[in-house]
C-alpha positions in Angstrom: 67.3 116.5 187.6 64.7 118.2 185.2 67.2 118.8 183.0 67.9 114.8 182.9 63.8 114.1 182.7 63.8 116.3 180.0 66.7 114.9 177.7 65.0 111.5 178.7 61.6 112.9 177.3 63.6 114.5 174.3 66.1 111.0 173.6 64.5 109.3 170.3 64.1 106.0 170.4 67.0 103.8 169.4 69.7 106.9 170.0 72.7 105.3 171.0 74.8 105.7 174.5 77.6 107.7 174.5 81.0 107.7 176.3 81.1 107.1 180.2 82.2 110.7 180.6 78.7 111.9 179.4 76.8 109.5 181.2 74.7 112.0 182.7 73.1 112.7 179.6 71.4 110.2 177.3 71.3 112.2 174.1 73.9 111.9 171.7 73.9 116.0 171.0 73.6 116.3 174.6 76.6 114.1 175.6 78.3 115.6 173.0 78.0 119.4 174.4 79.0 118.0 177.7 81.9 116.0 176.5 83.2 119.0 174.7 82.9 121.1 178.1 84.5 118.7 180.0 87.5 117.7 177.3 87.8 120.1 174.8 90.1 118.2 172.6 86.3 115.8 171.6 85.4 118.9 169.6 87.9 117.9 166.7 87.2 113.9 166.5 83.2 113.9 167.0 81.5 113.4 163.7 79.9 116.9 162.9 76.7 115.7 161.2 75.2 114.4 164.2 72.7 116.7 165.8 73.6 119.6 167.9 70.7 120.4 169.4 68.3 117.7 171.6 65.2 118.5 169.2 65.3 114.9 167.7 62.3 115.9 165.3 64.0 118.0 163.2 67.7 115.6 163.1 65.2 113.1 161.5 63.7 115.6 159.2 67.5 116.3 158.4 69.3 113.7 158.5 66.4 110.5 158.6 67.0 107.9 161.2 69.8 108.1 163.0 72.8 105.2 162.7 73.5 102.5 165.0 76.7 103.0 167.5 78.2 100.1 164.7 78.6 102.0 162.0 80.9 104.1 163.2 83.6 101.2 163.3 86.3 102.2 160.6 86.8 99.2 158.2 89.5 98.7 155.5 87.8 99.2 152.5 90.0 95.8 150.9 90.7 93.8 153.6 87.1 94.4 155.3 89.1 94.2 158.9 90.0 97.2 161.4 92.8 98.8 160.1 96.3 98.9 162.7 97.0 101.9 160.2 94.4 103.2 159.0 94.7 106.2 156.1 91.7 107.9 154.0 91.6 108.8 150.3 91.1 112.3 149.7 89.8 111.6 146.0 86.9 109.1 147.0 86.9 109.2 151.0 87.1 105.4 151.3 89.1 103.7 154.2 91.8 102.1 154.1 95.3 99.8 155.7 98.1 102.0 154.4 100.3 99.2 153.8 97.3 97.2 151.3 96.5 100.9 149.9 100.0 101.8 149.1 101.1 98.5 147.4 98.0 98.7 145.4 98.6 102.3 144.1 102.3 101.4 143.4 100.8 98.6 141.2 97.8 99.7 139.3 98.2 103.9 139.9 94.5 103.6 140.5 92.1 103.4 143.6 90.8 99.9 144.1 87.2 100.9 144.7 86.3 103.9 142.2 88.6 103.0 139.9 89.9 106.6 139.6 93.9 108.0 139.1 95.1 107.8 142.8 99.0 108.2 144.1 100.6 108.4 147.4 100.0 111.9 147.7 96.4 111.8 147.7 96.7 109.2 150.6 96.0 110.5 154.3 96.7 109.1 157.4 94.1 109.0 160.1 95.4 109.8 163.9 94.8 107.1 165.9 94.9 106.3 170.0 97.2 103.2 169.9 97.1 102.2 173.4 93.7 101.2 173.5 92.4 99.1 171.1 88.6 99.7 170.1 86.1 97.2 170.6 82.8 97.1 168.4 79.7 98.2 170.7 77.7 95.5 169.2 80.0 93.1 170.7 79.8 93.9 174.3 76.2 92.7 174.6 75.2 88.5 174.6 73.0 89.4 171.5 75.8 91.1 169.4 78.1 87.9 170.2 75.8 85.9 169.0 75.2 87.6 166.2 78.9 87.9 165.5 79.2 84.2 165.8 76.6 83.8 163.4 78.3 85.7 160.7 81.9 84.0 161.9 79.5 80.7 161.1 78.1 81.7 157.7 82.1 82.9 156.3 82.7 79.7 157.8 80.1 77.6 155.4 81.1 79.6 152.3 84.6 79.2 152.7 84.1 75.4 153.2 81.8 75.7 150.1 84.4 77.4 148.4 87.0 74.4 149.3 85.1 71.6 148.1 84.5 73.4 145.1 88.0 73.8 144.6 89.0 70.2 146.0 86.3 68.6 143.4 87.9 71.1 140.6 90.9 69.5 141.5 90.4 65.5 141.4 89.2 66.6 137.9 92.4 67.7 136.7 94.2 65.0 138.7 91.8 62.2 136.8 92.6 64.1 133.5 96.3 64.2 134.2 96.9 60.7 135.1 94.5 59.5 132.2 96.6 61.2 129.5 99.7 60.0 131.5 98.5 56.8 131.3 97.8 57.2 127.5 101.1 58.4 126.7 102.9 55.6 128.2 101.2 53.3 126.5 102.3 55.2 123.1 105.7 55.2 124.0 105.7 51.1 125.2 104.0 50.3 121.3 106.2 52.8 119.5 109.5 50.9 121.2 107.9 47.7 120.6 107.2 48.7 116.8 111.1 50.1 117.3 112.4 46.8 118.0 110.4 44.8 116.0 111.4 46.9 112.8 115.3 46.8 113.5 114.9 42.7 113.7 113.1 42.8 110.6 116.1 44.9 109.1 119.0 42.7 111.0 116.9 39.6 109.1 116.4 41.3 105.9 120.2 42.2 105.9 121.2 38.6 106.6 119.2 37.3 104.2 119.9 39.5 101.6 123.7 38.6 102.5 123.1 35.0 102.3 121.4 35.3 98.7 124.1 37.0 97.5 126.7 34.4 99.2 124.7 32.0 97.7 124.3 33.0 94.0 128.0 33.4 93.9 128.7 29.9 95.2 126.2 29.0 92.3 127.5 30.5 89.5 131.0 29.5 90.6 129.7 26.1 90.9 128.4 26.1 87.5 131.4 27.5 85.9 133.0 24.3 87.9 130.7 21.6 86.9 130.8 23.3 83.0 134.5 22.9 83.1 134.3 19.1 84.1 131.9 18.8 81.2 134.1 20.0 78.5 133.0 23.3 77.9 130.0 25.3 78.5 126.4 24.7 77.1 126.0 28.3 76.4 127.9 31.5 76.0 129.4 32.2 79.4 129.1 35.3 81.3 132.1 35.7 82.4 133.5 36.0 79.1 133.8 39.4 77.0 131.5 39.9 74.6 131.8 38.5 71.3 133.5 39.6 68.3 130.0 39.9 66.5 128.9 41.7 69.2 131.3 44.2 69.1 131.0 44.7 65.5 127.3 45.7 65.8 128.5 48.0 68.6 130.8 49.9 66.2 128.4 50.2 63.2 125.9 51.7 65.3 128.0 54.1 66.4 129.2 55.2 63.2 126.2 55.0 62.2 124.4 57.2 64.4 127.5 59.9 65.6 128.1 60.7 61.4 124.3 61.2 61.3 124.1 63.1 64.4 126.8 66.0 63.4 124.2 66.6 60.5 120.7 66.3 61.6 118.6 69.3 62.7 115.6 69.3 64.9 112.7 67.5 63.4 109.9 69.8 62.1 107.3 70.2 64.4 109.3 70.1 67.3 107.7 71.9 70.1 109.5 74.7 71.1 109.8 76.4 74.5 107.2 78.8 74.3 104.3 75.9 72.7 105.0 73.9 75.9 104.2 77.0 77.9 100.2 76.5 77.1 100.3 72.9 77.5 97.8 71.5 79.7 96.4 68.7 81.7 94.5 67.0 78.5 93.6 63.8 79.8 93.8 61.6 83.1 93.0 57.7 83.1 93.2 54.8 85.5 95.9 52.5 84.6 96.5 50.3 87.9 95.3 49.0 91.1 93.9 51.4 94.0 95.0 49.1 96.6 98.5 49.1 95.3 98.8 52.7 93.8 101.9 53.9 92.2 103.2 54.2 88.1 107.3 53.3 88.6 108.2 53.6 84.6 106.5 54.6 81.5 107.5 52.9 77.8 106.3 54.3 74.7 106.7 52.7 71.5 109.5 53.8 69.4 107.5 53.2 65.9 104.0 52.7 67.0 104.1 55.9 69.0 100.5 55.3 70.0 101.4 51.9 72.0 102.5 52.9 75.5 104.0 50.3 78.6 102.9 51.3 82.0 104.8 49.4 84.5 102.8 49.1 88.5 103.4 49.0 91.9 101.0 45.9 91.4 102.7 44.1 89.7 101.4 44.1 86.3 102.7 46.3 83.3 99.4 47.6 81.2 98.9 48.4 78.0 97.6 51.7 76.6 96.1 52.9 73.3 97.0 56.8 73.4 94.7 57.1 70.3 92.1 55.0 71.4 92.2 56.1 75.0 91.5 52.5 76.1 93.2 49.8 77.8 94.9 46.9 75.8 94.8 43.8 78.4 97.5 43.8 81.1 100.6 41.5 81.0 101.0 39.5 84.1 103.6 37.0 85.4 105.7 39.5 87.7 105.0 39.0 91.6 106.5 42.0 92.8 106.8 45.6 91.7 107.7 46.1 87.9 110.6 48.7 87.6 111.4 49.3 84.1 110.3 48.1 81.0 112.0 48.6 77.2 111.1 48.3 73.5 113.3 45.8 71.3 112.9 45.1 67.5 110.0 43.5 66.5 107.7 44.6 69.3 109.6 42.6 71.8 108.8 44.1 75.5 111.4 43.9 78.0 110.4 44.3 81.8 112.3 44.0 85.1 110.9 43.5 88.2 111.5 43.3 92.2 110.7 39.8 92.0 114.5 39.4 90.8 113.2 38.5 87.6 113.7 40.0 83.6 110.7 39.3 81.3 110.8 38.5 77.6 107.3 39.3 76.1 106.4 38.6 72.4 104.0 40.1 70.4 101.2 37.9 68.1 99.6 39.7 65.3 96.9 37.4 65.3 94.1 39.4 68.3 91.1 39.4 68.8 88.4 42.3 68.3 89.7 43.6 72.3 93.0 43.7 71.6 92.4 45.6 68.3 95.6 46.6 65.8 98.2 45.5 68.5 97.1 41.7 68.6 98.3 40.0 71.6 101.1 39.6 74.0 102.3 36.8 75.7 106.1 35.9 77.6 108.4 34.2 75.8 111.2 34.0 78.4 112.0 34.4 81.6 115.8 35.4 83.2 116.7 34.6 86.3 120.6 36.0 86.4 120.1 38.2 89.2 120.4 37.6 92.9 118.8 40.5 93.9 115.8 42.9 93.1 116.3 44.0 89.2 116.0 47.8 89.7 116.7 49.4 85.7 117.0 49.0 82.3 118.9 50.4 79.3 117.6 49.6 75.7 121.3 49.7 73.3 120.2 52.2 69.8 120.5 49.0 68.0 117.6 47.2 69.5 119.3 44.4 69.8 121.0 44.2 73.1 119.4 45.5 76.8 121.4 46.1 80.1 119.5 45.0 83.4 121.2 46.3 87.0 120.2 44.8 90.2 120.4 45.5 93.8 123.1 43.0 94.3 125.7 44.6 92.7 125.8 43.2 89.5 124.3 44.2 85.2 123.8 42.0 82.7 124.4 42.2 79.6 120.4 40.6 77.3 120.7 39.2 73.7 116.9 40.2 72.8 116.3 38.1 70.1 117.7 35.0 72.1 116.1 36.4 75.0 120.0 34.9 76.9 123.0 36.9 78.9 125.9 36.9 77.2 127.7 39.4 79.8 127.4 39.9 84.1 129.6 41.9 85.6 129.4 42.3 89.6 131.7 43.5 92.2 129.9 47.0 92.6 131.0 48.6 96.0 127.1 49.8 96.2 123.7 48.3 95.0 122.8 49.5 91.4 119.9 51.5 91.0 119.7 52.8 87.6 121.4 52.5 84.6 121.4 54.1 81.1 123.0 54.2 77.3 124.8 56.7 75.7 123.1 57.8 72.2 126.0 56.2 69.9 125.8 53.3 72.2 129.4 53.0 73.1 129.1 54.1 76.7 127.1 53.1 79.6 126.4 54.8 82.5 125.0 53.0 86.1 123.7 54.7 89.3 124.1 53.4 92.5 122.6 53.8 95.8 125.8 55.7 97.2 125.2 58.5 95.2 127.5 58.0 92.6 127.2 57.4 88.7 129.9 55.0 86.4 130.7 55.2 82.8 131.6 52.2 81.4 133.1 51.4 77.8 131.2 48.4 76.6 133.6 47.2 74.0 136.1 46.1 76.9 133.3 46.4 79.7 135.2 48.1 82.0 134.4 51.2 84.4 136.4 54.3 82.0 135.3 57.2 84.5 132.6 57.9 87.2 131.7 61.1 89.1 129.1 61.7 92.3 126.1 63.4 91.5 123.2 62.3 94.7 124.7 64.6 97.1 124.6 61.3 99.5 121.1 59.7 98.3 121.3 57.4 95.7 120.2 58.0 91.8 116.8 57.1 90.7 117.2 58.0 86.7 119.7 58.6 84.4 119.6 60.8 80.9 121.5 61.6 78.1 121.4 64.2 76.2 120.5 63.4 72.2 123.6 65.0 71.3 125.1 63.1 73.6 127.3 66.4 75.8 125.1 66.3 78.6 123.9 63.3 81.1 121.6 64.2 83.8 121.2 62.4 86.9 118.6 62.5 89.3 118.6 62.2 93.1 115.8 62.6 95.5 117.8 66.7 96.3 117.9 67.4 93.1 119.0 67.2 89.5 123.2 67.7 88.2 123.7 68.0 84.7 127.3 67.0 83.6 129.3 67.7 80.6 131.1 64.4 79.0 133.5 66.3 77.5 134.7 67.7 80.3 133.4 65.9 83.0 132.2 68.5 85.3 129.0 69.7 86.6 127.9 72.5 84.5 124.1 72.7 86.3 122.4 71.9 89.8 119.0 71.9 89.5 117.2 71.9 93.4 113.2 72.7 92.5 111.9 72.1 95.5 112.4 72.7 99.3 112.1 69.2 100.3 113.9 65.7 98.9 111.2 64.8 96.2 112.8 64.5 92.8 112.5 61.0 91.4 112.4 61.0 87.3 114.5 63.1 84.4 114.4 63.1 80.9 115.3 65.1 78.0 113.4 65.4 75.1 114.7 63.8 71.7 116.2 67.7 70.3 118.0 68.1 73.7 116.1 71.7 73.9 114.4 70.9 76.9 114.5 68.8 80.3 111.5 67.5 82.3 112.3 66.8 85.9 109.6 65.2 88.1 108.7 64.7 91.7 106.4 66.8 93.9 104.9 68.1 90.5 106.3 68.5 86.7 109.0 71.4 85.7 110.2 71.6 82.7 113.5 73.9 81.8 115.2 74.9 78.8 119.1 74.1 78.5 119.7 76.7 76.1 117.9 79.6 77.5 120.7 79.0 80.8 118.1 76.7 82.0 115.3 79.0 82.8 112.0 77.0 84.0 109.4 77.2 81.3 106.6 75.7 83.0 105.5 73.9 86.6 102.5 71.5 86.2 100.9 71.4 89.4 97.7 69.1 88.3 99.3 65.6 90.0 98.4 64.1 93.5 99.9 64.8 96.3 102.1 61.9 95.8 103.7 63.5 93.2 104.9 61.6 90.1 106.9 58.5 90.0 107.8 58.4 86.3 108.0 60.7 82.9 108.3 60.5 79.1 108.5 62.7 76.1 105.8 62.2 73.4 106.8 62.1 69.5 108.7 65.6 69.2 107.9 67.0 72.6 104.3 66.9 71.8 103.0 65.6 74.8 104.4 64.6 77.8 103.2 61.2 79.7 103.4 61.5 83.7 102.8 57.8 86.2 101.2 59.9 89.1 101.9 58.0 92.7 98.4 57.1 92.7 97.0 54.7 90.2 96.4 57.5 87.0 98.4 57.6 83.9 98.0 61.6 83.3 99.0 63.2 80.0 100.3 67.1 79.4 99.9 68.4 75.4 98.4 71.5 73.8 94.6 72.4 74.7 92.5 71.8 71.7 88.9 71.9 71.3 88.5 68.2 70.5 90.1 66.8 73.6 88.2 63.8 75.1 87.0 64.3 78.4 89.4 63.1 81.3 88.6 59.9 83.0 88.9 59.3 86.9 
């Protein structure tokens, strides 16, 4: 009984109660002694840095204040919980449910809390009694209840906290979702609406362009009718060959020019390969409209070499002094796109157009102060042969005569001086899209829009030979070679280069990764070949067509159009946009480039 007054005296304030076994003694050292007398077995599972001794004064001064019964409760260092299976780290000393600890070691190789190298091995497994399963001190009084409830209530607030955070997260994304969804069906209604709308504009356009063509044959095979009834034709008709005086000028020009051509030698002052490496960008001007931008043919002057013919997507073919740098005023009367455009004698102009329509323009001497030494132009004539959209032009070596081709099918055959047809020829199995003459003017070749080119002999006007040259896309420009071998043709793959003599493909020229070729021409000694599209290449035939130069200054449009300057000295370029841009040799007097 003393004994018991005394550990009551001794018993700090605070020191927890032990188990029922020790019940006689208050004192945590106390109760241990006597638990360890009564069961031995206590003396390996009761924490040894708890005081041994009931002088409470100096297990403060040891080991301050002693802990609350709680603390003792073994708690999974990831879960938080009791562990069923609880096993310690020997590395960090941390607690932990084997199965949480061992899948995380499998994973990472590292210990969850400390971050250090941990395995398996290093893992040990606490005994445990099983059959009873231990129960918190603090929760077998009303106040430890409560305050368990109150922490049960407070993960219960933060969890909910946590939900509508997520929930609110998540009508975010669901808004976003079904606004985008919305969005894109709307794209896909207007893109099938602007689907259908554009294959009834094509089924129209089709028909229509069907029952123009339907309708210019009955015409003409009307008129041939109603001439018949009226004793004989007016005019020449077009039906018939061409005319004995015709075909006479044919044949001197070609003697004419193939004697002269087996002696003649490149003209002095012909640039030569390695002079058109340093050409340059030497001037840039603004030929055309902005809102309608594109330069579809170039013309220059065969005699007044300074006089150049820029033919628009606006409709209007300008003028240009190349000495002057200036504009001469624009000739206008075409309502659609002007495609071509050729020099006859006597400073005729020829132009074709989309508008179905072939221009006659005359020059007057007689100008005023703005139209300087080239006087005035004005349109003499218009034809109307063609049933569809006139798409090219060939100018004959004589001067005399021009070829027009058309999208329906058909060429005609243009007195110049007479501004009349004396010649159509139709039945094409594809729309022409080009045409071209052969330098001793005996042959003609045509492009179509199937890819392939005709020759035809235009003293009996009939198709001789043909080959395909597109590669499936149909040809945008013919040229022939001033000896009069080669022809090149271009598509929008590429450039083929074909031998006459022969007939076979002797070159393929693809410069660039995507379809963008459009324009060809070689220059008047045949030494070298300018193809345009994306930019400006030209190659030399006779150096096994190796590219001399690329010419990158154009837009990004590219170029529509190309000619050679007098003797390769320059070379003219109709940009996509609205600039005429010309390439020569840099000199210190160059005028400064307009924009």
């Amino acid at each position: 009984m003393q004994e018991q007054q005394h550990h009551q005296q001794q018993q700090a304030p605070g020191c927890p109660r032990v188990h029922p076994a020790a019940s006689s003694s208050s004192c945590v050292a106390c109760a241990r002694a006597s638990l360890v007398q009564q069961q031995p077995h206590y003396q390996h599972h009761w924490p040894q840095h708890w005081p041994h001794s009931c002088s409470h004064t100096a297990a403060v001064q040891q080991h301050g204040r002693q802990r609350p019964a709680a603390a003792m409760s073994m708690l999974c260092a990831i879960s938080g919980t009791v562990p069923e299976h609880p096993t310690v780290s020997k590395k960090s000393g941390h607690v932990f449910e084997r199965s949480l600890i061992t899948k995380h070691v499998s994973e990472t190789g590292k210990c969850p809390i400390t971050g250090i190298e941990l395995t398996e091995d290093d893992l040990l497994p606490l005994a445990t009694i099983k059959t009873i399963k231990p129960r918190s001190s603090a929760a077998t009084s009303i106040p430890g209840m409560l305050g368990t409830f109150h922490d049960e209530w407070d993960a219960l607030m933060l969890e909910h906290h946590t939900l509508r955070q997520n929930l609110h997260t998540v009508r975010q994304e669901l808004s976003h979702a079904l606004y985008q969804h919305d969005a894109a069906c709307r794209v896909i209604a207007r893109l099938i609406r602007e689907r259908d709308e554009a294959r009834a504009a094509l089924t129209t356009l089709r028909e229509d362009m069907r029952a123009e063509m339907e309708a210019a044959a009955e015409a003409r095979k009307r008129a041939g009718e109603e001439e018949e009834a009226a004793g004989g034709p007016a005019k020449r008709s077009k039906q018939e060959a061409l005319g004995q005086d015709v075909i006479a000028v044919l044949d001197q020009t070609n003697a004419a020019l193939s004697s002269g051509r087996r002696k003649r030698a490149v003209p002095e002052g012909t640039a030569s390969a390695e002079q058109l490496g340093s050409y340059t960008l030497t001037g840039s001007f603004p030929l055309h409209k902005t809102t309608q931008p594109g330069i579809t043919a170039l013309a220059l002057h065969p005699t007044q070499t300074n006089l150049l013919a820029s033919c628009g997507a606006d409709a209007t073919v300008q003028l240009f002094d190349l000495a002057a740098q200036r504009q001469l005023p624009a000739l206008t009367g075409h309502s659609k796109r002007v495609t071509a455009a050729v020099w006859g004698e006597d400073s005729l102009l020829l132009t074709a157009s989309n508008d179905k329509t072939v221009r006659f323009w005359k020059h007057s001497a007689a100008g005023d102060a703005e139209e300087g030494a080239f006087g005035s132009w004005e349109c003499a004539a218009v034809g109307e042969e063609h049933a569809g959209e006139v798409r090219g032009l060939a100018l004959h070596p004589s001067r005399k005569y021009a070829v027009s081709v058309s999208g329906d099918a058909s060429w005609a055959w243009w007195d110049l001086n007479n501004a009349a047809c004396l010649k159509q020829c139709s039945g094409a199995a594809a729309a022409y899209t080009c045409t071209g003459f052969h330098p001793d003017g005996l042959l003609l070749v045509t492009g179509t829009a199937d890819a392939k080119a005709q020759i035809w002999e235009m003293r009996q006007q009939k198709a001789v030979t043909g080959f395909e040259a597109g590669g499936g896309s149909a040809l945008s420009g013919v040229s022939f070679s001033e000896n009069g071998y080669h022809v090149a043709a271009v598509a929008a793959d590429g450039v083929s280069v074909w031998d006459l003599r022969k007939m076979k493909c002797i070159k393929e020229l693809r410069p660039y990764d995507e379809p963008a070729c459009r324009a060809v021409a070689f220059d008047a000694s045949s030494q070298l070949l300018a193809v345009g599209g994306a930019d400006l290449r030209v190659y030399a035939p006779k150096q096994d067509w190796a590219l001399v130069k690329a010419f990158p200054d154009l837009p990004k449009k590219g170029l529509l159009s190309l000619a050679w300057g007098p003797k390769a000295g320059s070379i003219l370029v109709g940009g996509g946009d609205h600039n005429l841009r010309v390439f020569g040799p840099k000199e210190s007097g160059d005028a400064e480039m307009q924009e």
